[in-house]
N, C-alpha and C positions, 0 to 999 in steps of 0.2 A: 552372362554377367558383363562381357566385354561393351557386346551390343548395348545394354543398358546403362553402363558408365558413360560410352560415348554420346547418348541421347541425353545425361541432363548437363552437358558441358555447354555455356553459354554461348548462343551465337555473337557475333561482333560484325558491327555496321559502323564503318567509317563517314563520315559527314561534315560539312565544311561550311558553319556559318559565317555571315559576315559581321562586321560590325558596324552599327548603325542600319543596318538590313535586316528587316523581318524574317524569321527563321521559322517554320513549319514544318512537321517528322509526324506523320500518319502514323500510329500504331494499328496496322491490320487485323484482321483475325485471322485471314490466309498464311500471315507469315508467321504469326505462333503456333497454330492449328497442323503446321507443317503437314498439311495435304498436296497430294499431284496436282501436275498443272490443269489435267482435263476434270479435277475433281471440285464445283464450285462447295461456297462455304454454304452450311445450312443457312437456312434467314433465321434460324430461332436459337443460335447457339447464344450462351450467356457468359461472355469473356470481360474479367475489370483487370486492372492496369495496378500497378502501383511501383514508379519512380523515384529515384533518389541519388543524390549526386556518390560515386562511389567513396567509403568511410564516412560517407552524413548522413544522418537519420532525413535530408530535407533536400531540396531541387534547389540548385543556385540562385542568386536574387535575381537574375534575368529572365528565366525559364518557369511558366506556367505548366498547367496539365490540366485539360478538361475533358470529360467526359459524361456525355447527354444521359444516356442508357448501358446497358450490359450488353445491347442486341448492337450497340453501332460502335464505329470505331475510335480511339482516343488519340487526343493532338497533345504534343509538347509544341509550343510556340512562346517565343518571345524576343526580343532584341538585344542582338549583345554593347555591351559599352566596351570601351576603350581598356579599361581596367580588367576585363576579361578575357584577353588574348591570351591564346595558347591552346593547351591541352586538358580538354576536362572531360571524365567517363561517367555516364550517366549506366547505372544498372536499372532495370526493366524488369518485372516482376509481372507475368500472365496467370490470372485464375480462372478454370475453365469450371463453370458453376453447375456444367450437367454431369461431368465426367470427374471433378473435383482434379484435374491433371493439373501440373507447374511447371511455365517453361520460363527460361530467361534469357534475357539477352543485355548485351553491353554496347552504347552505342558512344560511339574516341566519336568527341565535337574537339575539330582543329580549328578554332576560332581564328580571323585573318583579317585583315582590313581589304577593304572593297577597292575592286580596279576602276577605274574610271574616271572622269572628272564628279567633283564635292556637288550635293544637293544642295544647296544653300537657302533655297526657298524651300519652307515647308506649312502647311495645312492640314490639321485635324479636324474631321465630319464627327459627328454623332451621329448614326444611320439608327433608326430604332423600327426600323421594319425588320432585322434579322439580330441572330442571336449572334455570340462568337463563336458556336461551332461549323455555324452556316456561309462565314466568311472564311474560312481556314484552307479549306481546298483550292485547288487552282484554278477553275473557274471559276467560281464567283471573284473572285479576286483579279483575274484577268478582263473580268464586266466591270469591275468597278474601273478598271484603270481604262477602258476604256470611253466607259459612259463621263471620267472626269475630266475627259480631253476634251470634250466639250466645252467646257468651262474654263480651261487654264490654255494660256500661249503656245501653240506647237513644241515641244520639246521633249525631251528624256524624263516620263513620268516610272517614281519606282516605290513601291510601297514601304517606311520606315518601320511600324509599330503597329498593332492591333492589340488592342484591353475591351477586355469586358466591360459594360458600364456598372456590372457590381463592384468591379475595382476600385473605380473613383469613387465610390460611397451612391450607389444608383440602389432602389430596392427592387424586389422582386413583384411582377406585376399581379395581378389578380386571376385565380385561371380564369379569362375570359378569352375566348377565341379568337386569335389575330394578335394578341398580347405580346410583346417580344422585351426580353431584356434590355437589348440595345449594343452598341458595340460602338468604338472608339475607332477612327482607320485615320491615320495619319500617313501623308505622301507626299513625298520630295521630289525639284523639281530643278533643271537648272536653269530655266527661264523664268526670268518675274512673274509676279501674280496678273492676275487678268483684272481690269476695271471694273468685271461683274464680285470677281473676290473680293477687292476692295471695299466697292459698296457694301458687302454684305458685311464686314467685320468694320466699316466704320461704325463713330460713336453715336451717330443719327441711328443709323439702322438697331442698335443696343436700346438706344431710348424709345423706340418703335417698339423693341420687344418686353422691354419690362413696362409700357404702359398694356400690353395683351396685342398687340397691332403686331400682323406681319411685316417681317423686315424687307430693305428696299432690293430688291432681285432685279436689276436689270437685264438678264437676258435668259433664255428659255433652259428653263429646269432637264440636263440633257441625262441625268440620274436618276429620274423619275419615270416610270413607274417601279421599278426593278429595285431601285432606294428608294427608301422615305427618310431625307436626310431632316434633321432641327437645324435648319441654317440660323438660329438662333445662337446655335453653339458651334459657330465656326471661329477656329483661332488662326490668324497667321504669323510665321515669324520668319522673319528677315536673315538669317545671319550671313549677308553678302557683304555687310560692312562690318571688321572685328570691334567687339567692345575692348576699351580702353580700357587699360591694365589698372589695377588697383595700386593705388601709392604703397610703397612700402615704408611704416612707418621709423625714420632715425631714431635710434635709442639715444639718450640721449648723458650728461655725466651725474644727472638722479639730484641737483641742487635748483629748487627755486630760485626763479626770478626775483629780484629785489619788486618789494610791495608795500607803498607807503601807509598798507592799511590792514599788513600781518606784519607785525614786526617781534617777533619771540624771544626772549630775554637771551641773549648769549652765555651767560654766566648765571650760576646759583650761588646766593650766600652762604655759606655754614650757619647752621642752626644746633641748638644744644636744645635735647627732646625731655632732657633730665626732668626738669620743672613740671610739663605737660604728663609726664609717665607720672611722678609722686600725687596730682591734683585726682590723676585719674582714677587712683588706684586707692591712693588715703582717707578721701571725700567719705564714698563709698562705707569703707572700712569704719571712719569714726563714726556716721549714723546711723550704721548698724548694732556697735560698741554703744552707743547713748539710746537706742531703744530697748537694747536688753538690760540696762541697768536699771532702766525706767519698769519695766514689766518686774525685773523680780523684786523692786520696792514696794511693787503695789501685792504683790502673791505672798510678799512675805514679811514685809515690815507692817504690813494695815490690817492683818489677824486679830477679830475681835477678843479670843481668847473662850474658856469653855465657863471659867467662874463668874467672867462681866455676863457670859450668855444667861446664867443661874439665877444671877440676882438681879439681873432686868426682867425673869420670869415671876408669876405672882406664885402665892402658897400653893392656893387653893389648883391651881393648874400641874404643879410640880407632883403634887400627892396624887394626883387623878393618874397622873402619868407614871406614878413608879407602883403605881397598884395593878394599874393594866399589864406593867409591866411584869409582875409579879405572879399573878395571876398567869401568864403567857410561859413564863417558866413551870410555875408547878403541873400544868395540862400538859409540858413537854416530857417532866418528868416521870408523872404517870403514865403514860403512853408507853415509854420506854421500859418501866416495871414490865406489865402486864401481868400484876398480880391482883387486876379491879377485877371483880366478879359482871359478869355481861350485865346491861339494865336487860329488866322484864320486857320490856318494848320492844327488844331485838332479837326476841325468841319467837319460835314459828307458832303460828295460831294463836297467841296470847288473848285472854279477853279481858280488854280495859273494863270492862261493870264489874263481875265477879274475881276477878283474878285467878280464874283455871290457867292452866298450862294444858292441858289435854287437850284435843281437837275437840268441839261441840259435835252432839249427832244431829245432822243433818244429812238431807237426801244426797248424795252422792251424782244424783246426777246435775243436781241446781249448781253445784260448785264450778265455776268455771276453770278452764283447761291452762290459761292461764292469768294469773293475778293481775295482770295489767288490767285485764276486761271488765275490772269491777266498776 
């Protein structure tokens, strides 16, 4: 039990990025797998990674993680800035996909500013013959720096930043063979740029490339074959001379200037709202008071009356009408008896010729089954 306690207590790896300095930490499968030294790693074991700054569900905003496959191994890389000096603990999370095992590790980044003299010249490539996992290691990274001394004035070359080109908003290429993502390598210098640099990031050589025309390269491509850079998208920047500080603006005591074309009353008159409140309010009110006097003159003073209706009606009309009338009474009143003896017509089988009430003898089977059928 001891033994097994002490096997899942997290390893810890001390590590000293710089800042403004590209920063790369191999995640192995040797060193999680914690196998002997004479014991290589299978090539088929299936080991993913998963990173996160410690108490954050997320990896700092400096620090990436990538990784290609399950069979190879995974990189944290990226650059620190100025505002992340210090102390910052990255936990590390191994899944072993055949054996389903978990190991962990904590790796203290003592972030530090760089010794040396300032890069002040710097140059970002697009290389789009390689991925970012392919530039991450120390040799390819060592070719690059070295195949870029070709191109740049003898000096202290040191690599700043490497990004994916899906970073900057780059899509994923087609699977067709030779297809590569692309990758970003930015590299600092303390010597000026070279006349071939220049050319290539003048605005002649820009208007070359957005009319489809290769840009102006004057001297022999010393990155090539190994790169296939887009010097199309080569950027340089200068900062060997400080940009001038931004004004700070004086607040100032918050009173315009005199302006002989705002000039805003100083003073308000008194005003009495009395008058404009009574128009508002009384207006209203009295013609609504003069339409309802009007409507109940008409609903109730201009009633024809029921005897002018009588004797605008003629005789002969009056009598038709109080007999129908009359008539509509007495049928109600009977109804309501129901001491009429039924009519003969409403009794079953009746025969209008003879006047039987008995059923007639007929075939029993002619009779249909029911009455409607007749």
């Amino acid at each position: 039990l001891l033994a097994g306690l002490g096997a899942t207590e997290a390893q810890q790896t001390t590590l000293h990025p710089l800042v403004g300095r590209v920063f790369v930490h191999t995640l192995d499968h040797a060193t999680f797998l914690r196998l002997p030294e004479h014991v290589a790693v299978p090539p088929t074991v299936s080991i993913t990674y998963q990173a996160h700054l410690q108490g954050r569900p997320d990896l700092p905003r400096w620090l990436r993680y990538t990784q290609r496959s399950p069979q190879q191994p995974g990189f944290l890389y990226g650059t620190a800035t100025p505002e992340d000096r210090g102390r910052q603990v990255i936990e590390v999370t191994a899944y072993n996909r055949d054996s389903f095992d978990t190991t962990r590790q904590k790796l203290v980044l003592l972030i530090e500013d760089p010794e040396g003299p300032l890069l002040p010249y710097q140059a970002e490539f697009l290389v789009r013959s390689h991925d970012v996992e392919e530039v991450l290691p120390l040799t390819p990274q060592s070719r690059f720096l070295t195949a870029l001394g070709g191109l740049w004035e003898p000096g202290e070359l040191q690599l700043l930043n490497i990004t994916s080109a899906l970073d900057r908003g780059g899509r994923v290429p087609l699977p067709i063979e030779g297809r590569k993502e692309g990758v970003y390598i930015q590299a600092g210098s303390t010597t000026p740029f070279s006349t071939c640099l220049k050319m290539v990031a003048s605005p002649d050589s820009h208007a070359r490339c957005a009319q489809g025309q290769p840009p102006l390269l004057s001297c022999y491509d010393t990155l090539a074959p190994h790169f296939r850079v887009d010097w199309c998208n080569v950027s340089l920047v200068d900062k060997s001379v400080p940009e001038p500080a931004d004004e700070v603006p004086t607040p100032g005591d918050g009173i315009l200037e005199h302006d002989p074309f705002f000039c805003p009353p100083t003073e308000a008159t008194a005003r009495d709202f009395l008058a404009d409140a009574l128009v508002t309010l009384l207006v209203p009110l009295l013609v609504a008071l003069l339409l309802t006097l009007l409507l109940a003159y008409i609903m109730c003073c201009r009633r024809e009356g029921r005897l002018k209706r009588d004797l605008a009606t003629s005789d002969i009309q009056m009598v038709h009408h109080c007999t129908i009338h009359g008539n509509t009474e007495e049928l109600r009143q009977m109804a309501a008896s129901r001491e009429v003896p039924r009519p003969l017509s409403t009794l079953p089988m009746f025969n209008v010729r003879t006047g039987e009430r008995l059923p007639p003898r007929v075939d029993s089977a002619q009779v249909p089954l029911t009455l409607d059928q007749h």
